[in-house]
C-alpha positions in Angstrom: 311.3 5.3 152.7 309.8 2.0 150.7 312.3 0.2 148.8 310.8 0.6 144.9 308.6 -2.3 143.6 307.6 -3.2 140.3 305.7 -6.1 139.2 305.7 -7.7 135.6 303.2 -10.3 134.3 303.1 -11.9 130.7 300.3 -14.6 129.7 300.3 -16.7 126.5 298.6 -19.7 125.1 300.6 -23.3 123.8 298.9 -26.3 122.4 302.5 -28.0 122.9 301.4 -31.3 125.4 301.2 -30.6 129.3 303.9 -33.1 130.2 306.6 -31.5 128.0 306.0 -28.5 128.9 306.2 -29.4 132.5 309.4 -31.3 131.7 311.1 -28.8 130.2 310.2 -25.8 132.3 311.7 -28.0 135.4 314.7 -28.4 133.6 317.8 -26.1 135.5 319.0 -25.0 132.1 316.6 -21.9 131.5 318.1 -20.8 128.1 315.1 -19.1 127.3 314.8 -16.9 130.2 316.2 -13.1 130.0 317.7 -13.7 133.5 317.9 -17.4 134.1 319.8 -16.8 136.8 321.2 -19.5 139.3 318.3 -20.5 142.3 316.5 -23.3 141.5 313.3 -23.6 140.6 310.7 -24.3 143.6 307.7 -26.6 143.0 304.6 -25.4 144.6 302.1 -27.4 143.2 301.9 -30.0 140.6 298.9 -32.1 139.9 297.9 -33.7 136.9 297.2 -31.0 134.5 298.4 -27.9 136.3 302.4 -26.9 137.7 303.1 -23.9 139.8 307.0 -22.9 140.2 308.0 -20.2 142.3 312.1 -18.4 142.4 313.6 -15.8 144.2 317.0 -14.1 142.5 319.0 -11.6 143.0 319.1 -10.1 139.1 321.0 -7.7 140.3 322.9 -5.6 143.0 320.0 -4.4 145.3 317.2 -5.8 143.1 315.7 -9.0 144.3 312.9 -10.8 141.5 310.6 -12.9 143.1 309.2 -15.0 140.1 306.0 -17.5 139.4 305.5 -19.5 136.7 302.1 -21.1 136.0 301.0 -23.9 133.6 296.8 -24.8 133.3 294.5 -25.9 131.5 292.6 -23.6 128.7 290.4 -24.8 126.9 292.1 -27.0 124.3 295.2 -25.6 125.2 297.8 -24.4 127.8 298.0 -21.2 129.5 301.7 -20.1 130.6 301.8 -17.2 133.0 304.9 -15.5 134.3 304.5 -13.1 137.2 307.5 -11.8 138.6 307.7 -8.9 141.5 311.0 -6.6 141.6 311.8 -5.1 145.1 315.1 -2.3 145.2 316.2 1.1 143.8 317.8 -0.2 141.0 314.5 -1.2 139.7 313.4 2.5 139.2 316.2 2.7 136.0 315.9 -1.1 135.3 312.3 -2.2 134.7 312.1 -0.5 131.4 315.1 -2.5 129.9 313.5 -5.8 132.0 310.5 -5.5 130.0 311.5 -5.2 127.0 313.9 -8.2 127.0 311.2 -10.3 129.0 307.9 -9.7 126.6 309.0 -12.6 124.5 309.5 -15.0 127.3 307.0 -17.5 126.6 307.5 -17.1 122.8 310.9 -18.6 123.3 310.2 -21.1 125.5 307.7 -22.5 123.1 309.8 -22.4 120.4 312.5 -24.4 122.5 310.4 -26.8 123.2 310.2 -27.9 119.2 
């Protein structure tokens, strides 16, 4: 049988400047995160208005989190997307409790970023 998997995406808006926000979603302190956890943050791609950041963590025993984080261009503003996939049992008695801590994510990276 198929390990569980459960995927999780959450999509705001900033009109915060594209170079902080770059700058501080590089930076290895993630106090805004619900699970910060300890793997570093993996560039994919980074050009001059858009940043791509992929992670994989173990949350959890038997969970593992695959994560991207996206900033582009908007309009007049920034778009911050956060699309993590969950592979393990655990997930089945987790993701409820994951949600709910991680639908403010963006909200309080924003406000860090002051």
């Amino acid at each position: 049988m198929k390990r569980p998997l459960w995927h999780l995406e959450l999509v705001r808006t900033t009109d915060a400047p594209f170079d902080v926000v770059a700058l501080a979603l590089l930076e290895p302190q993630r106090t805004w995160h619900p699970r910060p956890g300890r793997s570093p943050l993996r560039v994919l791609s980074h050009t001059g208005d858009t940043l791509e950041l992929a992670q994989t963590e173990a949350p959890c025993w038997g969970v593992q989190e695959e994560a991207i984080y996206r900033v582009e261009p908007h309009g007049d503003r920034l778009l911050l997307t956060y699309h993590a996939r969950f592979k393990g049992w655990p997930v089945l008695l987790l993701m409820g409790y994951w949600r709910l801590k991680s639908h403010r994510i963006w909200e309080r990276f924003v406000e860090g970023l002051g």
